[in-house]
C-alpha positions as CSV (number, residue, x, y, z in Angstrom):
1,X,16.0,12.2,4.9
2,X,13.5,13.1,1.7
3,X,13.4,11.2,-1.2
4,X,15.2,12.1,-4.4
5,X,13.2,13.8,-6.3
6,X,10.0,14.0,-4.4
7,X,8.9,17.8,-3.2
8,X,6.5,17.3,0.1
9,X,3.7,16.6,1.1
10,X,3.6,13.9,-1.5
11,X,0.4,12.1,-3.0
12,X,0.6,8.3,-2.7
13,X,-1.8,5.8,-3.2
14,X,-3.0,2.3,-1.7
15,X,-5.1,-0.7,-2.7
16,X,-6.6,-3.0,0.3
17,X,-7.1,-6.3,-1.3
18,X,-8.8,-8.8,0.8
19,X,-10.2,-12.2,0.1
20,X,-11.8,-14.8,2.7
21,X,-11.6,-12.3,5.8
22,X,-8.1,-11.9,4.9
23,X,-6.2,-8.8,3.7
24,X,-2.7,-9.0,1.2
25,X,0.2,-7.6,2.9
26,X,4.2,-6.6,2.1
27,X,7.0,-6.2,4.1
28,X,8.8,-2.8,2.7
29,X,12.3,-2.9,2.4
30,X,12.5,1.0,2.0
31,X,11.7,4.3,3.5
32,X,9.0,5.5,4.2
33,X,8.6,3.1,7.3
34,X,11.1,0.6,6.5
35,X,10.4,-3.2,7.5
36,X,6.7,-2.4,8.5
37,X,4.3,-4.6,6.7
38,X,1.6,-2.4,4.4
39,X,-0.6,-2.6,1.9
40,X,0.4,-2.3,-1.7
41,X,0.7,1.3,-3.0
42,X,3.4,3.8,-3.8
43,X,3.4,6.9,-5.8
44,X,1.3,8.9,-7.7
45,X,2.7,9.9,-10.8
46,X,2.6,13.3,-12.4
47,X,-0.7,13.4,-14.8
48,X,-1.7,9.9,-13.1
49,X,-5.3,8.9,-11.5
50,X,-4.7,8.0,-8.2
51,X,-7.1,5.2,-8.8
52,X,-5.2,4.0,-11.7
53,X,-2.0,4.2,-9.9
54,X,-3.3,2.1,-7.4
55,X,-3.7,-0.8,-9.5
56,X,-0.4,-0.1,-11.5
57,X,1.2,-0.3,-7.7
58,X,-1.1,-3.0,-6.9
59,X,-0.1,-5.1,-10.1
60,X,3.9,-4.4,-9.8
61,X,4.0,-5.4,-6.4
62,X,1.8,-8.2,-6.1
63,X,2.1,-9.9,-9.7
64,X,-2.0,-10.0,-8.9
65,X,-4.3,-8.6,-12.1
66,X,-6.6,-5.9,-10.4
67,X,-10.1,-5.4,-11.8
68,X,-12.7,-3.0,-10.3
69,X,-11.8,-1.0,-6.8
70,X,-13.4,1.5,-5.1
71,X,-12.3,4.2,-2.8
72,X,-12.1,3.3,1.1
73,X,-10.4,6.0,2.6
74,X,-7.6,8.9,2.9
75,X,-4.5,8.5,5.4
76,X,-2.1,10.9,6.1
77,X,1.7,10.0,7.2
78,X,4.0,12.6,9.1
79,X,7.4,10.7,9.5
80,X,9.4,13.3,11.3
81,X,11.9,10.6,12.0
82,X,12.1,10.5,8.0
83,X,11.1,13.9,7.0
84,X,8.0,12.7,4.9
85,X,4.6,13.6,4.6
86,X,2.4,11.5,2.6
87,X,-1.4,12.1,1.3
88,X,-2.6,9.1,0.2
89,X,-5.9,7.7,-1.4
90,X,-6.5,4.7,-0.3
91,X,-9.1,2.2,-2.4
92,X,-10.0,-1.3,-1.7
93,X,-10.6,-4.3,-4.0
94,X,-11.6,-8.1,-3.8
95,X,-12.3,-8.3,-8.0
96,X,-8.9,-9.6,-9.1
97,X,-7.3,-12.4,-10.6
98,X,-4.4,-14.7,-9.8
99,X,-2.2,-15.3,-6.9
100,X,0.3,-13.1,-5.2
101,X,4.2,-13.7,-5.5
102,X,7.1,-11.4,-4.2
103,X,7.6,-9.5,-8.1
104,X,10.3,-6.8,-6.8
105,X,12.7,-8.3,-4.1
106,X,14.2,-4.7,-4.0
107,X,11.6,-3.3,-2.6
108,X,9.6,-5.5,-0.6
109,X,10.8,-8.6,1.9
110,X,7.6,-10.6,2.0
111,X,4.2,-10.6,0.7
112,X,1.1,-13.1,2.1
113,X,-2.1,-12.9,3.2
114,X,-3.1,-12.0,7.2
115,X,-6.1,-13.1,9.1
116,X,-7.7,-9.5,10.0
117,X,-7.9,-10.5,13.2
118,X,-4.1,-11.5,13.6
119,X,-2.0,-8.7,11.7
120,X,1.5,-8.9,11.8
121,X,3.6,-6.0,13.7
122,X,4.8,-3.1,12.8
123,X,2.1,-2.1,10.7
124,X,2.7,0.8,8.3
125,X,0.3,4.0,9.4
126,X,-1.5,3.6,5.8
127,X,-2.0,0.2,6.2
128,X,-3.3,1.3,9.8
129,X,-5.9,3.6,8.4
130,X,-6.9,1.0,5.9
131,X,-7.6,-2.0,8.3
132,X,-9.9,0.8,10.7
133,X,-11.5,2.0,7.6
134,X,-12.6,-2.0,6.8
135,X,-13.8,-3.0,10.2
């Protein structure tokens, strides 16, 4: 099942925030991989930075103002069970302000902060890539 209005392979984005050995994750409500917990990220927009996107996703879904970030790394999702594919950029930060809340309960489930060495299960595949890319 594709997503209205989305022609494949899309580009998505991600931002890794981590503070105190921990890393900010979401529990998505919504295809792609539904009830896995990720990072926060979404869609690039048409004539949109993926950096900038990043912290627009970032900043919707967290609540949390982003400052600086810098790229981490790229992953790339083939849900065949969903009939996605996903390019995404994938950038990290730990230069923000505030603290997290659940800002769009129609999207996401949970948000809170993990111990990198005790992630919660399932973990989204860009969420994946980010954690290997950090160690």
């Amino acid at each position: 099942m594709a997503l209205p209005g989305v022609d494949f392979p899309g580009l998505g984005c991600g931002l890794a925030i981590v503070r105190d050995g921990k890393i900010l994750l979401c529990r998505r409500l919504k295809a792609p991989e539904a009830r896995h917990w990720s990072i926060v990220g979404g869609k690039v927009d048409q004539m949109e930075r993926a950096q900038d996107a990043a912290r627009r996703e970032a900043q919707e879904e967290s609540g949390l103002s982003i400052h600086s970030i810098r790229f981490l790394c790229i992953s790339e999702q083939l849900i065949e069970a969903e009939r996605q594919h996903w390019v995404s950029l994938i950038y990290v930060t730990e230069d923000f302000s505030g603290e997290p809340r659940l800002t769009e309960p129609d999207k996401l489930s949970d948000i809170r902060w993990f111990d990198l060495t005790a992630l919660p299960q399932p973990l989204s595949r860009f969420a994946a890539d980010a954690i290997r890319a950090l160690a």
